[in-house]
C-alpha positions, 0 to 999 in steps of 0.5 A: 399644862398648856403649851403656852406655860411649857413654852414659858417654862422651856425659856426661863430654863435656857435663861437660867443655864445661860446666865449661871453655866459656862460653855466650853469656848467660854472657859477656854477664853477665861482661863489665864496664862500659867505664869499669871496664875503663879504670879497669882498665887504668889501675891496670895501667899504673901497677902496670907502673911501679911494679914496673919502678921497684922492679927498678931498686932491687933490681937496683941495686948500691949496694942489694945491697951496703948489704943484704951490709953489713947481713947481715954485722953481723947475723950479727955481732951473732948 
């Protein structure tokens, strides 16, 4: 290799530990305050709910044969 290629490769490298790692200072920086990723944590658990509700609904046969019913009068009406 030449040192024009290692050259080459050496900067591509720093690029790519650049754009994907993080340093230190950095997650210093990022990290949030503890009551805010409670706070955090708490809507998830609360949107986790939501949406096994919502499953329950859409999963429901009564629910999907009121929607077939609804799509055939509809089309009916079309």
């Amino acid at each position: 290799m030449n040192l024009t290629a290692i050259a080459i490769i050496a900067i591509i490298c720093w690029t790519i530990i650049k754009l994907t790692g993080k340093d230190k200072k950095d997650l210093k920086q990022v990290s949030a305050p503890e009551h805010e990723n409670d706070a955090l944590k708490q809507r998830l658990a609360a949107m986790q709910e939501r949406i096994a509700v919502l499953e329950a609904i859409v999963t429901d046969e009564k629910y999907v044969l009121k929607r077939e019913f609804d799509n055939l009068a509809r089309n009916k009406a079309a």
